[in-house]
C-alpha positions as CSV (number, residue, x, y, z in Angstrom):
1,X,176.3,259.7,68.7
2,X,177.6,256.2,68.8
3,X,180.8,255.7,70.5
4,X,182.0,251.9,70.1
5,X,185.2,251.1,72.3
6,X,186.9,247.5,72.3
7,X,189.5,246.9,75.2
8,X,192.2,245.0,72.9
9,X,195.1,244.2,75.3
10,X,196.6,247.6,77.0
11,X,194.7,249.8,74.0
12,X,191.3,251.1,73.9
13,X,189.7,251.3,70.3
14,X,187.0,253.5,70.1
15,X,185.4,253.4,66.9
16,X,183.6,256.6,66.7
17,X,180.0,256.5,65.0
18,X,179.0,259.6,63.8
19,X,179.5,261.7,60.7
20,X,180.3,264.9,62.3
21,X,181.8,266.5,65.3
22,X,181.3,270.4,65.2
23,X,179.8,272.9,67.6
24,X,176.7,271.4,67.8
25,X,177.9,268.1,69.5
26,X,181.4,268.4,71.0
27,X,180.4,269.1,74.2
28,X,178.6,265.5,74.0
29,X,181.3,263.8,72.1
30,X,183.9,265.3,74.9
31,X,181.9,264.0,77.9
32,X,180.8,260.4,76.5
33,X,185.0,260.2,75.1
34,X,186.5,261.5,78.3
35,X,183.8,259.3,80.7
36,X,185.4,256.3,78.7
37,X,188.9,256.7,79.1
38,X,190.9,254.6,81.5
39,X,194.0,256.4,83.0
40,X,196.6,252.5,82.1
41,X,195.5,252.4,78.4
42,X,197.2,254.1,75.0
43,X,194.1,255.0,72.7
44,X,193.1,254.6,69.5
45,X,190.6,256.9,68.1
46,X,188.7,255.3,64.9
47,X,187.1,258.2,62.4
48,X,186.4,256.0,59.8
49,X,182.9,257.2,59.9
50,X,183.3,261.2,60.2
51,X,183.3,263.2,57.6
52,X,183.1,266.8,59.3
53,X,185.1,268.0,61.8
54,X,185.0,271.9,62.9
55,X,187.0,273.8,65.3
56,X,185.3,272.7,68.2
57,X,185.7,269.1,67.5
58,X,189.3,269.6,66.8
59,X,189.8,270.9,70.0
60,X,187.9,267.9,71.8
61,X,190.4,265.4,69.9
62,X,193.3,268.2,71.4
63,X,191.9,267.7,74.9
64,X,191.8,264.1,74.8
65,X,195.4,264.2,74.1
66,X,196.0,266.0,77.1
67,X,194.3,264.0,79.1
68,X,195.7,260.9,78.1
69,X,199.1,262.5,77.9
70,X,198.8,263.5,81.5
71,X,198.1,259.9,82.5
72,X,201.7,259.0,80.4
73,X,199.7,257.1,78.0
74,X,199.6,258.3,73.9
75,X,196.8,258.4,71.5
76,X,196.2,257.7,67.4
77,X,194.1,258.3,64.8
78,X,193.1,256.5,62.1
79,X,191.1,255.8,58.9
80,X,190.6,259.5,58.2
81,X,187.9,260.6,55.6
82,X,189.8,262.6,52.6
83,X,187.4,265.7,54.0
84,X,189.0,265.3,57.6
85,X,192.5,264.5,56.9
86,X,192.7,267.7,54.6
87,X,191.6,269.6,58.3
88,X,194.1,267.7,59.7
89,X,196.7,268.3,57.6
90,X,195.9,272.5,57.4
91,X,195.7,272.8,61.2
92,X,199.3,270.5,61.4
93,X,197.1,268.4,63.8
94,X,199.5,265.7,62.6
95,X,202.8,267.3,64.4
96,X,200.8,266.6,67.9
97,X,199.0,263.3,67.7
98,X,200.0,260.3,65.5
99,X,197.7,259.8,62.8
100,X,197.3,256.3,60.7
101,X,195.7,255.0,57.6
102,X,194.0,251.7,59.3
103,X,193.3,250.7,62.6
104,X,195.9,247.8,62.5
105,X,198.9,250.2,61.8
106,X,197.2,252.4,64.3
107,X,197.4,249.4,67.2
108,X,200.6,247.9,65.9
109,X,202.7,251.3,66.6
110,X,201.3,251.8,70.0
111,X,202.0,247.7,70.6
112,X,205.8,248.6,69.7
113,X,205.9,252.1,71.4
114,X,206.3,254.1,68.0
């Protein structure tokens, strides 16, 4: 599992490089994700890539928001896969964590505090 981050002002990009996040290899993706967040930056989570996403790698996305919540900072999503977006969108992930179609919208609304 890949995990690509680029610092881009006060927001971290992480451009995540893999095509699935289940059971298998959450408890990877959580450490290498958590080990990489700062506790000053807002975070934007690229998923450009994934195409699967189970219960246990929704609730790794869920614990990242925590964390970074707890630190006062906020986190997005973006470029979703038609295959994760419909999880997304039956599990109301949406209603907790701001979710974006590109990665520009995605930094723009954290640059203006939206």
């Amino acid at each position: 599992m890949n995990l690509n981050p680029v610092q881009l002002g006060s927001i971290l990009i992480i451009e995540v490089d893999c095509e699935f996040i289940d059971a298998k290899n959450s408890g990877l993706f959580k450490s290498e994700i958590m080990s990489m967040l700062p506790p000053d930056c807002d975070t934007v989570l690229d998923l450009g890539k994934l195409t699967f996403l189970d219960s246990s790698g929704l609730g790794t996305l869920l614990a990242c928001m925590r964390r970074i919540r707890a630190a006062g900072n906020r986190l997005a999503l973006c470029t979703l896969q038609p295959t994760v977006q419909s999880i997304v969108e039956l599990v109301h992930l949406k209603r907790v964590i701001d979710i974006y179609e590109t990665r520009e919208q995605a930094v723009e609304a954290l640059q203006n505090g939206g």
